[in-house]
Phi, psi and omega in degrees: 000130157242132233235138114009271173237150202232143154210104178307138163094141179214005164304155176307157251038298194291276233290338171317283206327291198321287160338312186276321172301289186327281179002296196282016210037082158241172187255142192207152192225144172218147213247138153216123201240026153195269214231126160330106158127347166061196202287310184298313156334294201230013166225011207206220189344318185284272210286004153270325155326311182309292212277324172293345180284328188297324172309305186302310155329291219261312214268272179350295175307309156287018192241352209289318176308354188270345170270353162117345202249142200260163195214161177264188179303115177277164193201084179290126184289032179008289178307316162316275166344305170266355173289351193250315155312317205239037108356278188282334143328300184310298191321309191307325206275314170304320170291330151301326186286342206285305190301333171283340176294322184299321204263008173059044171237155191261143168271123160254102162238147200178183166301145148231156205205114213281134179208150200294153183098030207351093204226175206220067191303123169212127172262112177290181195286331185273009189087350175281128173244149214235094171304140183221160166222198211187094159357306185209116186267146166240150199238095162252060178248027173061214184202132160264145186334084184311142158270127146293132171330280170312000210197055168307121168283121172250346194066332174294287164282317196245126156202199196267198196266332200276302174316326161349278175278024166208046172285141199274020162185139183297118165292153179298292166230186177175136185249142207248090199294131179079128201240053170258209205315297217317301189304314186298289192302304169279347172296325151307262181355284170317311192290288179332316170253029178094025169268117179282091177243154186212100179315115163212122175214153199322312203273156146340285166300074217310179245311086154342271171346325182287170167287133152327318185289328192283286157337288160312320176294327180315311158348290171320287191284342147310290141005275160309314185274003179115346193268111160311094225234122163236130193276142138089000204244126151213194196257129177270304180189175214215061207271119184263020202270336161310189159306289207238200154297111201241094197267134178254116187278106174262147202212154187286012167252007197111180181272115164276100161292104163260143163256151191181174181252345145241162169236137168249104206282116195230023220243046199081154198241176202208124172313109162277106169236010197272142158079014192245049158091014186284354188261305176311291213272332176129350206282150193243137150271189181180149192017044169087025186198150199295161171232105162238184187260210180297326151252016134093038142278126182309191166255032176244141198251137194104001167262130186224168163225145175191177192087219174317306191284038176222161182256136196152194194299149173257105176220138189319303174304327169309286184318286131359307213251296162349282201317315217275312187296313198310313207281322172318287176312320177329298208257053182059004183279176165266103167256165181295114183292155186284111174292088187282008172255330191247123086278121174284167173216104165288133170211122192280012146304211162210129324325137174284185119302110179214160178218196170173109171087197196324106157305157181285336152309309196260018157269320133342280186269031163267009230258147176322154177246139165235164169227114218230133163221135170241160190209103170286173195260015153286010189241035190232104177298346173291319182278340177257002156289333174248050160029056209206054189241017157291152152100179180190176186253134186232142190219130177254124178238166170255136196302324159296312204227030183048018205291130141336090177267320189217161130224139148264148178178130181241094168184222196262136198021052175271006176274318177297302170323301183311008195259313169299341196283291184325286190305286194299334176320285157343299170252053198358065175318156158252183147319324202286298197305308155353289204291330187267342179282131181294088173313170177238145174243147349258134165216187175272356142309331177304316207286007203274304205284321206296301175316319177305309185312269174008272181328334170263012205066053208218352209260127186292300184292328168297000000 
């Protein structure tokens, strides 16, 4: 068979790409070897959300009297909770297969493996290999759960994000290594449903990447639900010859034993790049990651790459945005190369998380003369009407030319929010403009302007 396009990988990348190719009419096929929609679809984005709502749910409910409403004793049904996560997977995954049918592209599934000649090797589940070629291949195949050396996944005691969301019966307790989206989001998630967790990460700070300020309310507000956090701390090893786990913690005050029934490997996620022809064909790495240019060509040509496996955020949203400019160019078109400075980053906890450009360290030390304003959302009437007043919006300028360098922001649907943050970032908003654009009262969009105000010495509510 011959193709336009070939695309390894059916993850928001893969499967993005693939879509915009058929659009542009190119003839086009994408190779998968377990489920339409890759890990986020059916191991990651998706079916945790799912699971973070049932938390969100269960915390209501056991919350409901401060809203006036009296309830009997709630009681989560753990087995219930993930059949209704990998429920709303499926659905997700069926919609993918409906869009390669609607866009007229074909799956072929099995490994596929990248081979010189743009040619395209794929081995099905029975063991049969079937070659195809391709004009042009794109290399999407994502990244899976790092292992750490000390802390070997047995899937049982010790495991990743995939055991995670299908443990046949909820622990008791469980310490989670590392507090970025992954680790943070089941450290909710789990603490929420009665679970005794403990947080323990390598850096000063819990989700590290984030502003230093976004770090401490999470802290807080951790803190406040019951979830233990040691900072500065990491895990030596880990002994499983017991009932449960006896994990040795190193902390700057010593060596610590917690005992628990799970350890959850939370340290990141690692670039799949082994076996998928890159050694055949030529293509060249550099730290565990594919190396193309702006418009995600290797350097063997008619070979492309995006996602995980490149280097930038590894996001769902990225990947996408990569697959769609990789196929534009294919298919002659010019696109606008991707600005890897305004990416939002979402994290799906309680409070959430959401950001997008400079933290006030490195804008400082990119540097900016800056001018910073915040506005908590305990000055926020919407939030305290939806009894949702952790956290606050933080907005960064540059003091000279009024330039958008940044927003942080920690509270109750604030991953909705940042996006208005992403478009003016674009259209390279000052502060001035920010500040004169009318918010609607009352919502939880008011603190974006209200934080500007701040920054300018403007600010009404405070």
């Amino acid at each position: 068979m011959n193709y336009d396009v070939i695309v390894i990988g059916s993850g928001p990348g893969g499967y993005v790409a693939a879509i915009r190719a058929s659009q542009l009419g190119l003839k086009t096929a994408v190779v998968e070897r377990e489920s339409l929609g890759g890990i986020c679809l059916n191991w990651g984005c998706i079916p945790t959300k799912a699971l973070l709502k049932s938390a969100q749910v269960f915390e209501y409910i056991n919350h409901a009297a401060e809203y006036g409403i009296k309830t009997a004793e709630a009681e989560a049904d753990f087995a219930a909770v993930i059949k209704r996560s990998r429920g709303v997977a499926d659905g997700m995954s069926k919609g993918v297969q409906f869009l390669m049918k609607k866009n007229k592209i074909d799956v072929i599934m099995g490994t596929g493996k990248a081979k010189p000649g743009n040619k395209v090797e794929v081995k099905a589940a029975d063991g049969t290999i079937k070659d195809y070629t391709a004009t042009s291949i794109i290399l999407a195949t994502g990244g899976r759960s790092r292992e750490l050396p000390n802390l070997k996944q047995d899937g049982k005691k010790i495991i990743g994000y995939r055991q995670a969301m299908v443990l046949p019966e909820q622990p008791k307790s469980m310490v989670v290594v590392g507090s970025g989206a992954i680790g943070v989001e089941f450290a909710y998630f789990y603490a929420t449903l009665g679970t005794k967790v403990t947080v323990v990460e390598f850096m000063d700070n819990i989700v590290p990447v984030e502003d230093e300020d976004v770090s401490k309310q999470l802290l807080r507000s951790f803190k406040k639900a019951g979830i233990e956090v040691m900072t500065s701390s990491s895990v030596e090893s880990v002994d499983t010859s017991g009932t449960g786990c006896k994990v040795q913690v190193k902390t700057a005050s010593g060596m610590q034993t917690l005992e628990c029934d799970i350890v959850l490997s939370a340290a990141g996620v690692v670039a799949n790049i082994e076996n998928i022809g890159l050694e055949e064909t030529g293509i060249k790495t550099e730290k565990g990651k594919v190396i193309v240019d702006e418009f995600y060509r290797t350097n063997v040509k008619g070979y492309y790459a995006i996602g995980d496996i490149v280097p930038g955020q590894a996001l769902a949203h990225v990947a996408s945005a990569e697959g769609i400019i990789c196929v534009e160019k294919i298919a002659g078109h010019n696109p606008e190369p991707l600005d890897y400075n305004n990416i939002p980053g979402c994290t799906y906890c309680s409070p959430e998380i959401a950001s997008v450009g400079y933290t006030e360290k490195a804008a400082k030390a990119a540097g900016y003369e800056l001018k910073i304003g915040k506005f908590p959302f305990s000055a926020s009437g919407k939030a305290s009407a939806a009894g949702a007043k952790d956290g606050f919006i933080k907005m960064i300028y540059d003091a000279k030319y009024g330039e958008l360098l940044g927003a942080h922001m920690i509270g109750a649907n604030v991953t909705e929010l940042i996006a208005e943050i992403v478009v003016a970032r674009k259209l390279e908003t000052t502060g001035h403009e920010m500040l004169k654009a009318v918010h609607p009262h009352p919502t939880m969009s008011e603190a974006i302007m209200e934080a500007t105000a701040d920054a300018y010495g403007e600010v009404i509510h405070l």
